[in-house]
C-alpha angles and dihedrals in degrees: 000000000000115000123251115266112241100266096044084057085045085055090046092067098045083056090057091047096052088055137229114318100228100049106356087245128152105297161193139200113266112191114223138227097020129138123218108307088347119149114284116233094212085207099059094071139134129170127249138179125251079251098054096025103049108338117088099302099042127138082231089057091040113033143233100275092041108037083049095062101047091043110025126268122294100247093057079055089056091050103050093064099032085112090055 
């Protein structure tokens, strides 16, 4: 997997810092349309929280399909933060 430019890490903590997208909580970068052990775009990202990214309710526990149709797809989530 290749490593984030600088300004895609820098992105990556404005992202943090916006909070996660479902409930503003505390939150990481989760990289989008990947599959298991897949190679991460550094650019589709969106941040989650540990709840919504790998807790109970994550997209990882969940999965994708699932976890899409009760929260909205990953790429309106991009969107939602392509100005972050």
């Amino acid at each position: 997997m290749s490593q984030p430019t600088k300004e895609q890490r820098l992105r990556h903590i404005r992202l943090h810092f916006y909070g996660c997208v479902l409930c503003k909580g505390h939150a990481s970068v989760h990289h989008a349309e990947t599959g298991m052990g897949g190679r991460k775009d550094h650019d589709k990202v969106f941040p989650l929280c540990f709840y919504h990214h790998q807790g109970e309710e994550g997209i990882h526990t969940l999965g994708r399909k699932v976890w899409q149709e009760k929260y909205g797809s990953e790429q309106h989530w991009m969107e939602i933060v392509s100005h972050v």
